[in-house]
OpenMM code with the backbone's topology and positions (N, CA, C; nanometers):
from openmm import Vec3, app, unit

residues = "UNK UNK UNK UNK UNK UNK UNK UNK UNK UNK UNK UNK UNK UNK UNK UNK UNK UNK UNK UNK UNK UNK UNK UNK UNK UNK UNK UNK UNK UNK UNK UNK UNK UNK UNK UNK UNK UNK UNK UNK UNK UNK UNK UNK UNK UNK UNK UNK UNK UNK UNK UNK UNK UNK UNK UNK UNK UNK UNK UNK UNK UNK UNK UNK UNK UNK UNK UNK UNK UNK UNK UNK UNK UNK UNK UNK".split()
positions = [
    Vec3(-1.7426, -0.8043, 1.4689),
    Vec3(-1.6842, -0.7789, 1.5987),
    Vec3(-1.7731, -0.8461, 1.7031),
    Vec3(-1.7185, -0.8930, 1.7885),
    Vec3(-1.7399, -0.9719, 1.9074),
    Vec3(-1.8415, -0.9096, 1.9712),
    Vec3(-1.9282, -0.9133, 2.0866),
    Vec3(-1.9898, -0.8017, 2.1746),
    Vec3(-1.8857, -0.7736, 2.2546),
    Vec3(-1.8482, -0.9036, 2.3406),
    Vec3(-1.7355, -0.8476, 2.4111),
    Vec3(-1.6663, -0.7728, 2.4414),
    Vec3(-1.5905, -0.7692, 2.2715),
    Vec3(-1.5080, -0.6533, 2.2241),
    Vec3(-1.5418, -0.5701, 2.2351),
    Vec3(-1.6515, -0.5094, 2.1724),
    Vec3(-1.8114, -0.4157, 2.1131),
    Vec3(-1.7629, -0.3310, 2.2867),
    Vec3(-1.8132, -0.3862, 2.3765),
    Vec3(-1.8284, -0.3428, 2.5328),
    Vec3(-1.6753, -0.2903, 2.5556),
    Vec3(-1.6012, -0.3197, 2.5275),
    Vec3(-1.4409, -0.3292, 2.5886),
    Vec3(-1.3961, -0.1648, 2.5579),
    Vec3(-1.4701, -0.1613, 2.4191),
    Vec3(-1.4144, -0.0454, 2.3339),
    Vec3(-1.4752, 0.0620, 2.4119),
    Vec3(-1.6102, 0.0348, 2.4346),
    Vec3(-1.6992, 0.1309, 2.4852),
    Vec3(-1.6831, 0.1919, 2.5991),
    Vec3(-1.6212, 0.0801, 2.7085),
    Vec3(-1.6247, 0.1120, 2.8419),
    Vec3(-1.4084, 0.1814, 2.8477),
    Vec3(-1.3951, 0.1681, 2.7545),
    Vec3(-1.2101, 0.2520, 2.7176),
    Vec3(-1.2572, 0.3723, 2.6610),
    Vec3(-1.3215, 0.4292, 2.6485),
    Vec3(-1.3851, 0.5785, 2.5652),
    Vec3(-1.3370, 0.6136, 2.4275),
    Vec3(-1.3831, 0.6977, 2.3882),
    Vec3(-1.3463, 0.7000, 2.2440),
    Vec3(-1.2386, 0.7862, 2.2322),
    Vec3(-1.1434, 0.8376, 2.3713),
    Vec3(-0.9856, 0.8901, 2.3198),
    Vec3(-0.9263, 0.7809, 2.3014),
    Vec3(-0.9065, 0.6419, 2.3968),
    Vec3(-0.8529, 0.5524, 2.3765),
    Vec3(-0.8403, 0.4683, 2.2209),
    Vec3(-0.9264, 0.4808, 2.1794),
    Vec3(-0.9887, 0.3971, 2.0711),
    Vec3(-0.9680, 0.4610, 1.9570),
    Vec3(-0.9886, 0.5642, 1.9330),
    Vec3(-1.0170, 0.6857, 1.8262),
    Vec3(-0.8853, 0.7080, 1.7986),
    Vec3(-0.8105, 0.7680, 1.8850),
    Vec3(-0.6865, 0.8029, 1.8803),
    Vec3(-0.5753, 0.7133, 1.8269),
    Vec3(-0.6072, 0.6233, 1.8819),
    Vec3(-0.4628, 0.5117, 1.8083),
    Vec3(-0.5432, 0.4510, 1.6255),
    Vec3(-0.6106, 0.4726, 1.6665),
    Vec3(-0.6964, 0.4819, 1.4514),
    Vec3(-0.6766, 0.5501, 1.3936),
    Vec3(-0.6565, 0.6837, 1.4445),
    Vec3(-0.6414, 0.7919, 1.3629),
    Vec3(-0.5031, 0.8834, 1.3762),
    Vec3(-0.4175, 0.8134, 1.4642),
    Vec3(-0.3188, 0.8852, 1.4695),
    Vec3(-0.2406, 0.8833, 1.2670),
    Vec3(-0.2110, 0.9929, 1.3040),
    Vec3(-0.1324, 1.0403, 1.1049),
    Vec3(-0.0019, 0.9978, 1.1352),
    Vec3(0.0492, 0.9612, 1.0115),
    Vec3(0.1855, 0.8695, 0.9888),
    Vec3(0.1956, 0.9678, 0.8962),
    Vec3(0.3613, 0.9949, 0.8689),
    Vec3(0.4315, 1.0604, 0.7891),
    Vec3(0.5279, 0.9977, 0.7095),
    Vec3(0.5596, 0.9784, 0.6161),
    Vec3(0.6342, 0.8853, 0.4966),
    Vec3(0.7337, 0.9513, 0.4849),
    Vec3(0.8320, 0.9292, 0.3638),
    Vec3(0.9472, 0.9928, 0.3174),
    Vec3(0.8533, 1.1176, 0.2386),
    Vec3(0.9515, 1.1995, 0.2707),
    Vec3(0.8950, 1.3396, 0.1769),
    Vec3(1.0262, 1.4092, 0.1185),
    Vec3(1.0173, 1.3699, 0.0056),
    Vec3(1.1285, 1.4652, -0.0808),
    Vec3(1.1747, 1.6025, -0.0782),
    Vec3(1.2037, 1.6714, -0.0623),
    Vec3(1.2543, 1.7894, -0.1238),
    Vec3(1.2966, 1.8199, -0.2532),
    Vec3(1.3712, 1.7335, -0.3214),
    Vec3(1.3966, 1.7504, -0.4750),
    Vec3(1.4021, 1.6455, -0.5688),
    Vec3(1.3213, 1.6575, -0.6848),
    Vec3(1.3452, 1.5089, -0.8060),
    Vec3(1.4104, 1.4151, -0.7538),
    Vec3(1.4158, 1.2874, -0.7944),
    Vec3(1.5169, 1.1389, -0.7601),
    Vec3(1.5779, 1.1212, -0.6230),
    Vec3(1.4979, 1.1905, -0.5359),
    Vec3(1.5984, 1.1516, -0.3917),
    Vec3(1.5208, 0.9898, -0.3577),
    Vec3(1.3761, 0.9878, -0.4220),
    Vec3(1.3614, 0.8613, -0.3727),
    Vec3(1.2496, 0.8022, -0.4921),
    Vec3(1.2734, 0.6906, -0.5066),
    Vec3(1.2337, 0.6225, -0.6375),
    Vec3(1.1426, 0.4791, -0.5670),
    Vec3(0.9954, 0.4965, -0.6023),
    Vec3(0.9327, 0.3642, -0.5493),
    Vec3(0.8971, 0.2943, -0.6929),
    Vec3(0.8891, 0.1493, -0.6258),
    Vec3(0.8944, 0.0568, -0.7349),
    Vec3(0.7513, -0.0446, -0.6742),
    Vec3(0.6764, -0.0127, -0.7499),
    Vec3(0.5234, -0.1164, -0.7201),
    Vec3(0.4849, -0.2256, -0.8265),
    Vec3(0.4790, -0.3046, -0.7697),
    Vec3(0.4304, -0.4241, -0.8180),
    Vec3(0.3349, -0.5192, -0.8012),
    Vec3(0.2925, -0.5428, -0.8976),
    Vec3(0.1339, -0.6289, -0.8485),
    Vec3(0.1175, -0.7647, -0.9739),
    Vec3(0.0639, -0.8384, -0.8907),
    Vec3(0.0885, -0.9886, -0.9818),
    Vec3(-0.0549, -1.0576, -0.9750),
    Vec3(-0.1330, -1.0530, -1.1383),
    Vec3(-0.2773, -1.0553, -1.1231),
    Vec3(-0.2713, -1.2656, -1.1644),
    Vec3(-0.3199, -1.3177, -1.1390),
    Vec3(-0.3614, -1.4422, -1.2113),
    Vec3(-0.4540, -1.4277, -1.2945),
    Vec3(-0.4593, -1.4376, -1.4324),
    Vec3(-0.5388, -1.4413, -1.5288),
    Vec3(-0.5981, -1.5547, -1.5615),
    Vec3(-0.5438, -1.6814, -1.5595),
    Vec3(-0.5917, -1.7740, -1.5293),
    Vec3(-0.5462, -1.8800, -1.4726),
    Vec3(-0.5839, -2.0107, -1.4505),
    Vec3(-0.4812, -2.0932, -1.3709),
    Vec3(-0.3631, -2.1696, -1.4189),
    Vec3(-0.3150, -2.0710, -1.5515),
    Vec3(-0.1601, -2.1383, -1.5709),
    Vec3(-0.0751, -1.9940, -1.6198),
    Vec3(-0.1499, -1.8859, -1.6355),
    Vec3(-0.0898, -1.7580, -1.6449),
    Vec3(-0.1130, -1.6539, -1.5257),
    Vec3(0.0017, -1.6097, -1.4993),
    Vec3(0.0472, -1.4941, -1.3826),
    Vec3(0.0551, -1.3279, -1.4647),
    Vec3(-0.0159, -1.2334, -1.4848),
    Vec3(0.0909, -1.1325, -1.5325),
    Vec3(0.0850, -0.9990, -1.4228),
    Vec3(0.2654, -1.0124, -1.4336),
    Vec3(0.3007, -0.9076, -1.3631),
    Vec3(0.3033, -0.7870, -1.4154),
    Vec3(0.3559, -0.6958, -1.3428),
    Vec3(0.3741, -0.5213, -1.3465),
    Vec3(0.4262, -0.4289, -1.2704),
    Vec3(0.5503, -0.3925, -1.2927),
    Vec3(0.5944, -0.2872, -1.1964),
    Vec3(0.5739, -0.1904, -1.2693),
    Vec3(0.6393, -0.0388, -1.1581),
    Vec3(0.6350, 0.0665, -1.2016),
    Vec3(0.6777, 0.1547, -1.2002),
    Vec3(0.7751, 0.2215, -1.1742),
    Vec3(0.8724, 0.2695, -1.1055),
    Vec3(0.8157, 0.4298, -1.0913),
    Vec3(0.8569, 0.5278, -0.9882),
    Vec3(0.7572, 0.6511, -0.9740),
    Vec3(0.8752, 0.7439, -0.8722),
    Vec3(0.9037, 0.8619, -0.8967),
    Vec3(0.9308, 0.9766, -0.8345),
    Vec3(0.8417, 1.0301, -0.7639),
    Vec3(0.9138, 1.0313, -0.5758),
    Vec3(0.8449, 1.0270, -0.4468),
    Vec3(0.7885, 1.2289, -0.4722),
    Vec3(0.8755, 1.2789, -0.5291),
    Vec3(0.8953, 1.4337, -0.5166),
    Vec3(0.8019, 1.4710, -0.6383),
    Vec3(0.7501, 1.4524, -0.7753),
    Vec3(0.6907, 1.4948, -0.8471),
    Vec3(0.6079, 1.3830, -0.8751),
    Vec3(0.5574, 1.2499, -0.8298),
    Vec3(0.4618, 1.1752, -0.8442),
    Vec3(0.5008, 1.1146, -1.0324),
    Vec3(0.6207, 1.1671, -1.1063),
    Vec3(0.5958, 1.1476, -1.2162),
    Vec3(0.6485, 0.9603, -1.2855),
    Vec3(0.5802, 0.8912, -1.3600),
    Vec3(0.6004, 0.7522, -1.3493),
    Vec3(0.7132, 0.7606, -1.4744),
    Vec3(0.8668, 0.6613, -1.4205),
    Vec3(0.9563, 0.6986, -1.4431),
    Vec3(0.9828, 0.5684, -1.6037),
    Vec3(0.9021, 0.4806, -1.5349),
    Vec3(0.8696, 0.3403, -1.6376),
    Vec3(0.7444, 0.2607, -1.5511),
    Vec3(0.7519, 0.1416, -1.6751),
    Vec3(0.6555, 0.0595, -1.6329),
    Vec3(0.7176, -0.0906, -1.7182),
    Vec3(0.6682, -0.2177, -1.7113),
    Vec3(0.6826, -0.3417, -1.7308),
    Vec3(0.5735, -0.4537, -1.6704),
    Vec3(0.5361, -0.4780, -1.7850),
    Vec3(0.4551, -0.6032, -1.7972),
    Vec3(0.5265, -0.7151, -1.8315),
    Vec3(0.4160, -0.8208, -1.7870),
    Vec3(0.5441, -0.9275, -1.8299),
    Vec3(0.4333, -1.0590, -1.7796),
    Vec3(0.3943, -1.1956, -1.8773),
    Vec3(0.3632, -1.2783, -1.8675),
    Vec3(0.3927, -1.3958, -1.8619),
    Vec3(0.3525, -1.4829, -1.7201),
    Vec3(0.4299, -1.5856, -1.7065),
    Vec3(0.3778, -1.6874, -1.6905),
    Vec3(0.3822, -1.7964, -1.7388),
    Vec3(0.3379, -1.9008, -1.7538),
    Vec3(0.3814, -2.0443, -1.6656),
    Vec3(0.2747, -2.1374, -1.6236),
    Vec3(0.3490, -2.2426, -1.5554),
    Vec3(0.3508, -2.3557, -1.5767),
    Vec3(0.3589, -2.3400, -1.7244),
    Vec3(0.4342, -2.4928, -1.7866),
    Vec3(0.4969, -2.4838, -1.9126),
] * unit.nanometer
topology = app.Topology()
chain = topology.addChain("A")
for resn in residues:
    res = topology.addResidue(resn, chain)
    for name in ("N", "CA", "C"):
        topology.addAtom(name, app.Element.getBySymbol(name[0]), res)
């Protein structure tokens, strides 16, 4: 961080500053099994001609993982 900045923050006090950092966000929140289904995915490079992916699929209401899939891909 800049000093500049450093000063900017300082001389705005720490409700200004603090507050918009820490304000809490609220997500979807279920009430019952399958109302909402997330799907995560992440794509590692293993090396520089293989990709492998992975989703995962997960219930928002019991955290329980519904599947999963791997899968390797190649670029040639």
């Amino acid at each position: 961080m800049a000093r500049s900045t450093f000063y900017k923050y300082v001389r705005a006090g720490p409700a200004t500053a603090t507050a918009q950092a820490m304000r809490k966000r609220e997500g979807l929140k279920a009430t019952a099994p399958n109302q909402y289904l997330h799907v995560d995915t992440t794509h590692v490079k293993v090396d520089p001609d293989n990709t492998l992916s992975i989703a995962i699929v997960s219930d928002n209401f019991s955290r329980l993982c519904w599947g999963e899939h791997r899968a390797e891909q190649g670029c040639g």
